[in-house]
N, C-alpha and C positions, 0 to 999 in steps of 0.2 A: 617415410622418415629419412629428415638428414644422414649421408655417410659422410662423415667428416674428413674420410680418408682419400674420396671421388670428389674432384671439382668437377665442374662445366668448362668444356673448352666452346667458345662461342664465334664466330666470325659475323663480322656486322657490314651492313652497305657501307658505299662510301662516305652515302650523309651520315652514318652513324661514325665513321672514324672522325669526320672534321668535328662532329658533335662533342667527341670525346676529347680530340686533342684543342679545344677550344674552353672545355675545362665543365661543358655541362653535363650534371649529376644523372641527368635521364636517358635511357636507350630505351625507345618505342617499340614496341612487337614489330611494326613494320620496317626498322631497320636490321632483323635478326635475319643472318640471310643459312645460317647452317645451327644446330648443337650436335654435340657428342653423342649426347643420349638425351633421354626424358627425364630429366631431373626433378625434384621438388622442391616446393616453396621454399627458400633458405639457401637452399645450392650456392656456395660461391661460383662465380660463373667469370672464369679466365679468356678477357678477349683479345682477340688477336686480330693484325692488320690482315691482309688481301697477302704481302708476303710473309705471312705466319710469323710476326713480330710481336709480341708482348704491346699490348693497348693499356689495358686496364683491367682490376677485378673488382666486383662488383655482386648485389645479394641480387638472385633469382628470382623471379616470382612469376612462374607461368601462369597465372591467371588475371595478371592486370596489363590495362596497353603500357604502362611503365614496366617493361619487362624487366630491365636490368638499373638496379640504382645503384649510380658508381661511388665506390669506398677509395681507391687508390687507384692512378692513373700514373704513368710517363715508365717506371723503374719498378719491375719485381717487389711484392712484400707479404708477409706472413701476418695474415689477419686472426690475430688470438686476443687472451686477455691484455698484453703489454701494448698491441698496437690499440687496443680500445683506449686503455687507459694513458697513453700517450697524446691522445686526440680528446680527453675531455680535460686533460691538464693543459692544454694549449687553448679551449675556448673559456678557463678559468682565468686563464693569464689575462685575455680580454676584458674580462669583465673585472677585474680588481678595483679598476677606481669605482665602481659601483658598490662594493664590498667596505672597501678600507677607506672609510670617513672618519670621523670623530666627532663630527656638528652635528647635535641633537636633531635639528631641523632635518636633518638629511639621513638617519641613519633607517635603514633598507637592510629588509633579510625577505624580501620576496621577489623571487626576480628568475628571467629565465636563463637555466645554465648550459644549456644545450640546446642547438636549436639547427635539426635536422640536418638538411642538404648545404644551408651555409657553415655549418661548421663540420662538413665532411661527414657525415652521419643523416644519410636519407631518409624519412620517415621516420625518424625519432624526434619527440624532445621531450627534455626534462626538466619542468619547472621545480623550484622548491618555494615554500612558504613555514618561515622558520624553520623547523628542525625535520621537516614535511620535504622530502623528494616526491614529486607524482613524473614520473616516466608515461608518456604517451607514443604507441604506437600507430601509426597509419600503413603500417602492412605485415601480413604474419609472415613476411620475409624473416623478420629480427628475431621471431619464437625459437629457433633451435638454438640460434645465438646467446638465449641470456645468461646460461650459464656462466660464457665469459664477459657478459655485460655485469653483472650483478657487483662480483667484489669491488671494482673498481668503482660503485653509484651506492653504497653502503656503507665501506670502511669509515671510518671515524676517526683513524690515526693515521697517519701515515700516508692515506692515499692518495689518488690524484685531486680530488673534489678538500683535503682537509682541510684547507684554508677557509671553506664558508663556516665551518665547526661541526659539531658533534648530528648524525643524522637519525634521526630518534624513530624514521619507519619509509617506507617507499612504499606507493599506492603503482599500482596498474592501470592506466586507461586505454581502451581500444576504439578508434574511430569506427562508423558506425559499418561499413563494409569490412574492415577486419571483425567486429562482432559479429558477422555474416558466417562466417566462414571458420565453425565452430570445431569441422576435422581437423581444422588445423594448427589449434590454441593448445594443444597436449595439458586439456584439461583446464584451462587458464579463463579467466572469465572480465570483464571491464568491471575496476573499481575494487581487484582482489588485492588486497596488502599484503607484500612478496616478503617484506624485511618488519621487522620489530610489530608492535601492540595494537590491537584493531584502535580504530578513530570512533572516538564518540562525542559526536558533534563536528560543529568546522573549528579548522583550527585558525589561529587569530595571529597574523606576520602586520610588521610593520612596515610602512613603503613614504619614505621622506618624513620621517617623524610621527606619521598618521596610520592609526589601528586597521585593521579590517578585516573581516571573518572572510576563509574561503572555503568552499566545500571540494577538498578535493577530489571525494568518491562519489561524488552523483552531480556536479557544479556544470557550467558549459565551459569548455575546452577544457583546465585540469582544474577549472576551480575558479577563476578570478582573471581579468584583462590586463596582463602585466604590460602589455605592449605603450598604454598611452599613458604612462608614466608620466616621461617628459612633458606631455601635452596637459595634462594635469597640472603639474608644477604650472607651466605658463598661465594658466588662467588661473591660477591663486596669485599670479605676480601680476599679472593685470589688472585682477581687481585690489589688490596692494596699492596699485600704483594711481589707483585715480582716490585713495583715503576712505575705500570701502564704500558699504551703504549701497551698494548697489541691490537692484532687485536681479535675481540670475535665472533662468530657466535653465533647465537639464533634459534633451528630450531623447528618448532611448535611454533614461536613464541607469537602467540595470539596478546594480544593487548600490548606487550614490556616489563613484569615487571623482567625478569630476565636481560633483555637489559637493561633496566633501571638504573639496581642496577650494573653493570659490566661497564657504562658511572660513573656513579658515586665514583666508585673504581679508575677511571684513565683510563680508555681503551681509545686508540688514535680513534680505530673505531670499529663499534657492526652493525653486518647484522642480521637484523629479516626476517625471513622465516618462510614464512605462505603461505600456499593455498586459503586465505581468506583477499580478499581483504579490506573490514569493517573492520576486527582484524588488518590490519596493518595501518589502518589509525586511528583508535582508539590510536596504540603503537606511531604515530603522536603525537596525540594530549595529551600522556602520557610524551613523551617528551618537549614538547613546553610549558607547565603547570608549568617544573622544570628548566626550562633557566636559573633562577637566581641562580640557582646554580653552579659555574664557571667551575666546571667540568663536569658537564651533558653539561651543553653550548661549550666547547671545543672540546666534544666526538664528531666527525661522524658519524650521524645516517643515515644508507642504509638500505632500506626495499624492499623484494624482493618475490614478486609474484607469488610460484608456488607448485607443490609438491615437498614434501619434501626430498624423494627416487630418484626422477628423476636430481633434483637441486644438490642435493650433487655428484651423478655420472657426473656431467657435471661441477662440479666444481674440482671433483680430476683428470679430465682429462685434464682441461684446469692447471691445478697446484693452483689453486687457496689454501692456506695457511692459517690455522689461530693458536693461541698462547691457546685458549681455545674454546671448541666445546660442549655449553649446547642439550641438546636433553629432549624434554620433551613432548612424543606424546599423543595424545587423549588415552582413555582405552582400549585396542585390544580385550578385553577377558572380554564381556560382559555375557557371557553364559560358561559352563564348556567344549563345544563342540566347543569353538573357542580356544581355548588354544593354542594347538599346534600351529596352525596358526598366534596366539601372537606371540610365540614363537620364531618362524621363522623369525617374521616382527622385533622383538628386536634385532638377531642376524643381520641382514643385515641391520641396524640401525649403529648397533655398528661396522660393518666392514665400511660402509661407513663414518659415522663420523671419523673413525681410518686415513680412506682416505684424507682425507682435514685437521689433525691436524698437524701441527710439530711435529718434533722430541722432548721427553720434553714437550711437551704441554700439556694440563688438559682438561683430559673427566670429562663431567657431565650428567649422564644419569640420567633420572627418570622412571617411572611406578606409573601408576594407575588404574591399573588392580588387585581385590580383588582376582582375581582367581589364578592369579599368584604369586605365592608366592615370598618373598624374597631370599631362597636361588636358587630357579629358575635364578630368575633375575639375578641375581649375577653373577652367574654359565654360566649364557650364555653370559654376558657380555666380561668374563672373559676367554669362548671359543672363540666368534670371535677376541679377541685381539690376544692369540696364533695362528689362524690358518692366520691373518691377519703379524702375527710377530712382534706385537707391544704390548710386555709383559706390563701391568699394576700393578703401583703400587699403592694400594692405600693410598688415604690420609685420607679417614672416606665414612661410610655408614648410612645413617641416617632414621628416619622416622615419624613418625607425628609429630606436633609439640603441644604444650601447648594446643589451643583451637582445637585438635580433638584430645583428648584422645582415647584410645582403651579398649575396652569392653568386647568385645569378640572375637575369631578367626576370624569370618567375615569382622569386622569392622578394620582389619590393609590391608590397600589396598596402600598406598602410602611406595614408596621404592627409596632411589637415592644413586647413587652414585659417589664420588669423586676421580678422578685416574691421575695418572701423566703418561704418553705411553712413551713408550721408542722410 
């Protein structure tokens, strides 16, 4: 158990001080060159230079090569509820023009309000979907902390979050090595509701005017992909922009939200392809929610059951055609020793989508893969259109959007691209 009254005093190599004063959030087991003592998970851990100078303090976690994740660097500070809730009233302030719109088309209540190590806060974030906070954990560093985490991601008046409005319940999610590591959740479980009324059912936020169910207690990450917002928007103004009617494939579709927004643009018909049959009946019930709106009600929605690699090779052989070809696979490159292998699976992504588009017609590829870098992505995109003979031209390359800021090198892992194939 946390003593709250004992910190960690810590001394780190030298790479770990220039790591520090360079402003990045991580100190490696291998830069820990002394502690104090044998502290546990949570430990605030006080480090100090070579001449016993004040570095930075930061949450402990003896069991991960992230030993120490830095909270405050440069100047002395007292990490309690006031400094929590001074650091989520500052990544609220960020995120306002996503908040306070007034144009039906645009109005958004799901969206992410914390988001870990770029907004000073390691291993946390906190998405909300309407009146739904889901707090997600990636390390039981944060478990003796919640106490002073809680008031400040609950209150409803007054507090640092009040401006998004009233929060009607907060869910718990624990990545899956924190679900591991069950001595040391004091009793806490992934998908427990910490604040107000159990959830029955998903609950249903709006994101640029359009519906969408998210499941926040049993969903993948806390429920729903806030991240490609933006890139969403883009391909409903795309297909806007050529007077609709397009035919659009969707592949990785999940549960329809880029399907969604390209019916909404005007598409005559949008195919979601997915391996997972729950995710396409979900991208259902994401449809069926926006009927009233006369152009998601007009679109063709075809949902189509398979892998994604195999479905596109049996569609450019039957001739099968489309006017736009989104592509937006799970992360390939979870580890540095899967790369290559990303690599690979991005290029034959990209030739096979090149296979089913018209002539003229618009790639939309993504990545979320941190290890892959953007000019990687790009680079290989833009080899299998050459060796495919379907030079790209592009129209924009984009990357996070508003509420996931970028922090550090680690933290830009989302990449897309917009290309018109010859």
């Amino acid at each position: 158990m946390v003593d709250a009254t004992r910190n960690l005093a810590v001394r780190v190599s030298s790479a770990g001080e220039r790591a520090i004063r360079s402003g990045h959030p991580w100190i490696f087991d291998g830069a820990i060159e002394s502690v104090s003592y044998d502290a546990p998970s949570g430990t605030l851990a006080v480090i100090f230079d070579r001449r016993r100078r004040f570095l930075a303090v930061g949450l402990y976690d003896p069991a991960s090569p992230i030993r120490i994740r830095i909270l405050h660097q440069g100047s002395s500070a007292t990490i309690d509820q006031t400094w929590f809730e001074a650091k989520f009233a500052t990544a609220l302030t960020q995120r306002l023009p996503l908040i306070q719109t007034s144009d039906p088309a645009r109005i958004t209540d799901g969206f992410r309000l914390l988001y870990g190590e770029n907004d000073g806060l390691p291993g946390l974030i906190l998405d909300r979907y309407a009146d739904t906070n889901v707090l997600k954990l990636y390390t039981p560093a944060w478990i003796p902390h919640l106490p002073a985490l809680l008031p400040g991601l609950t209150q409803t008046e007054n507090g640092p979050l009040a401006a998004v409005g009233p929060t009607r319940r907060l869910v718990l999610r624990l990545n899956r090595s924190t679900q591991n590591q069950v001595d040391l959740l004091n009793g806490l479980s992934d998908g427990q509701i910490l604040h107000g009324p159990p959830l029955e059912g998903p609950v249903i936020f709006r994101e640029n005017g359009l519906l969408f169910e998210a499941e926040p207690v049993a969903g993948q990450k806390t429920g729903f992909f806030l991240d490609q917002r933006e890139n969403r928007a883009k391909v409903e103004e795309l297909v806007a922009q050529e007077g609709g009617r397009w035919d659009v494939l969707n592949v990785f579709a999940y549960t329809g939200g880029f399907s969604l927004y390209a019916a909404r643009g005007g598409a005559s018909r949008v195919v979601s392809l997915d391996i997972s049959a729950p995710a396409l009946a979900a991208a259902e019930c994401n449809f069926a929610l926006n009927q009233p709106d006369p152009r998601v009600a007009e679109a063709r929605h075809e949902i189509l059951a398979a892998d994604a690699f195999t479905a596109l090779a049996q569609m450019a052989e039957s001739g099968r055609r489309f006017h736009m070809v989104i592509v937006d696979p799970p992360a390939f490159a979870k580890r540095q020793d899967e790369v290559e292998r990303a690599m690979n699976a991005y290029t034959k992504l990209a030739h096979l989508a090149l296979g089913v588009l018209r002539p003229g017609g618009t790639l939309v590829m993504a990545s979320c893969s941190s290890r892959v870098t953007a000019d990687m992505f790009f680079e290989a995109i833009h080899a299998a259109a050459q060796v495919a003979r379907r030079p790209l031209q592009e129209i924009a390359r984009t990357g996070h959007p508003l509420d996931h800021p970028v922090g550090f090198a680690e933290g830009a892992y989302l990449k897309c691209l917009f290309a018109v194939a010859a």
